[in-house]
N, C-alpha and C positions, 0 to 999 in steps of 0.2 A: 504494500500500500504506500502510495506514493504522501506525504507530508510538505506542508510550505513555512518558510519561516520568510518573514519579508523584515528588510531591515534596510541601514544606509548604503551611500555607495562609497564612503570610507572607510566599511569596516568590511568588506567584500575581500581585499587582500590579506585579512589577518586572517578571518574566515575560510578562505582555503590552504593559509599554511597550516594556523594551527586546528581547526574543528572550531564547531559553534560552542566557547566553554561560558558563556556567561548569557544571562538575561537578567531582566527585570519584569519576577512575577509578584506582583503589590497585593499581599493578603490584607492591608489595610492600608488607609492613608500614608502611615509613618513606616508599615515592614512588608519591606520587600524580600522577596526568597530569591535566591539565584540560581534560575533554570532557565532553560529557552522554551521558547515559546514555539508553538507549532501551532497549525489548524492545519484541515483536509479539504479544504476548501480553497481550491488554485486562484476564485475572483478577489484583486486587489480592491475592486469596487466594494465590499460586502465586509473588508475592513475595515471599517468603521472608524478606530480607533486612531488609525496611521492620519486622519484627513488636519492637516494643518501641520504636517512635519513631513521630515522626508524619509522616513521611516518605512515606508512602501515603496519607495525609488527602486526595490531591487527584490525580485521573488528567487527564493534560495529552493530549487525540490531537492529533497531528502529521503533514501531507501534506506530504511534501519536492517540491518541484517536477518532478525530475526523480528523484524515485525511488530505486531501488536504484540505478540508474547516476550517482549523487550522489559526485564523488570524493571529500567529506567524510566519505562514510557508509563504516565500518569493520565488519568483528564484531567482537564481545569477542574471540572464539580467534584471527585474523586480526591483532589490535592485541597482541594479548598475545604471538604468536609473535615477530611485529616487533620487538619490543620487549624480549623474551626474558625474558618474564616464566616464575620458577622455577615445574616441573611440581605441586611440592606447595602452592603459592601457587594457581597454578588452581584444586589440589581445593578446597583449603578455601571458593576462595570461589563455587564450585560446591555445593560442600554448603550452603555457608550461603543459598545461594540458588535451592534448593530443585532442584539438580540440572539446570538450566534454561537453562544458556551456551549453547548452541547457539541460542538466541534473545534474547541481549543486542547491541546495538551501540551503539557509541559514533561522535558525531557529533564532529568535532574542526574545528567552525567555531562559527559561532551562527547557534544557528536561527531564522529570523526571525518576528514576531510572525502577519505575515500567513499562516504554512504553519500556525499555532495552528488547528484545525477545533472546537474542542470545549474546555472545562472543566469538571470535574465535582469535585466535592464528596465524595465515599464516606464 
């Protein structure tokens, strides 16, 4: 199953030397976990969240080896229960991304350069 991580276009070169090791996933305003972020969903449109930064300038696809039976590979709702991330902290970052968590996950290793399948420019 093919995965997307969109991000800058300055950080595309560190990105494929060294793997995706870092993200910013905000279980509250103030705490951020550091995983990357994924969604299964290729449209840049329907991220929501990227609109006003350039944070979408660049769709990363991603083949994890072993797939969804990847013990690194989490959902958003699944990390955030864990985690006991507050019900109105979901909405909001549900709304702000375009209603769409049931197709976010967060990977909480690094992804290595080699499962990189694609780069693209948008």
């Amino acid at each position: 199953m093919a995965y997307y991580h969109f991000t800058r276009p300055g950080y595309v070169e560190s990105i494929l030397a060294e793997g995706i090791n870092r993200g910013e996933v905000p279980l509250s305003p103030t705490n951020i976990y550091n995983a990357a972020w994924l969604t299964d969903d290729p449209n840049p449109r329907r991220q929501q969240w990227i609109y006003g930064t350039d944070k979408g300038a660049v769709r990363i696809t991603v083949e994890l080896p072993d797939g969804e039976a990847d013990p690194l590979l989490e959902t958003w709702m699944g990390l955030a229960e864990r985690m006991g991330v507050e019900d109105w902290w979901m909405e909001a970052l549900n709304s702000a991304g375009g209603h769409s968590q049931e197709r976010w996950y967060v990977y909480d290793g690094v992804i290595d350069p080699e499962w990189i399948t694609k780069v693209e420019m948008l």
